[in-house]
N, C-alpha and C positions, 0 to 999 in steps of 0.2 A: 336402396330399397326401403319401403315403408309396409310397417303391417299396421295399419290404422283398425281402432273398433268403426264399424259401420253399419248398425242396428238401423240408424236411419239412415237415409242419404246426405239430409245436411250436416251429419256429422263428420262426415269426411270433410268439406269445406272449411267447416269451424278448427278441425284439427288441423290442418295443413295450415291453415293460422297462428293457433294457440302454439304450436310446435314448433313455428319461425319457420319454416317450411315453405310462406306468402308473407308477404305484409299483409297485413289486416285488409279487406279489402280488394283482395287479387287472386284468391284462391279461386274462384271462377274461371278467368282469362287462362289462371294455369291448367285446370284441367281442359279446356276448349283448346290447348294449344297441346294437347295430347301429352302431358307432362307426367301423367299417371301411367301412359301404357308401358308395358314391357320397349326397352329399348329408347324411352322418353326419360326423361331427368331425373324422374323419383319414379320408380317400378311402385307400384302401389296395389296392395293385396292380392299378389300373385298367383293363389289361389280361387280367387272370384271373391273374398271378402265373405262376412256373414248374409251381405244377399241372395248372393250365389251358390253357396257350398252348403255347408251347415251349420248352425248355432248352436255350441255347446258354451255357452257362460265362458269367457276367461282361456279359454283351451287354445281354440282354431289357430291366433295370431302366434302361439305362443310353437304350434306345429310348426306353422309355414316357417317361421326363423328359423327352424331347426331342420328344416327341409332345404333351406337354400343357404344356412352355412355348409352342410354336409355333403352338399351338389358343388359349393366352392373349393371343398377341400379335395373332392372328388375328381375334379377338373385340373385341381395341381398336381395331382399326382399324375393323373394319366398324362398329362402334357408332358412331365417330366419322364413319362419310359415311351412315348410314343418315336415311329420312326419318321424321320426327316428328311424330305429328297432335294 
């Protein structure tokens, strides 16, 4: 999972770039190839991103990580007391 800044559109592109994420150049083909959705290679701004949700400077990306490590830890635990048939 990626929480990219996305103020504008093309900067999710450039950063799936700059971040090694694409080669230079490929970042397009990866999103067209659904590489951003939920359940595609790179979950990307799981929240809707700053387009979607809301823009508070520096905050938003900094939520969502903290929303989906606490949903991972979440999930380990419950796995581990749940019942098994």
């Amino acid at each position: 999972m990626a929480q990219l800044y996305d103020a504008f559109t093309p900067l999710v592109l450039a950063s799936l770039e700059e971040y090694g994420f694409c080669k230079p150049g490929e970042a397009g083909a990866f999103v067209e190839d659904h590489g951003l959705e939920i359940g595609g290679r790179l979950p990307t701004n799981t929240s809707g991103g700053s387009l979607s949700e809301a823009y508070v400077h520096g905050i938003n990306l900094i939520i969502e990580a903290a929303r989906a490590r606490s949903a991972a830890r979440l999930s380990t635990r419950c796995r581990a007391r749940s019942c098994r048939s």
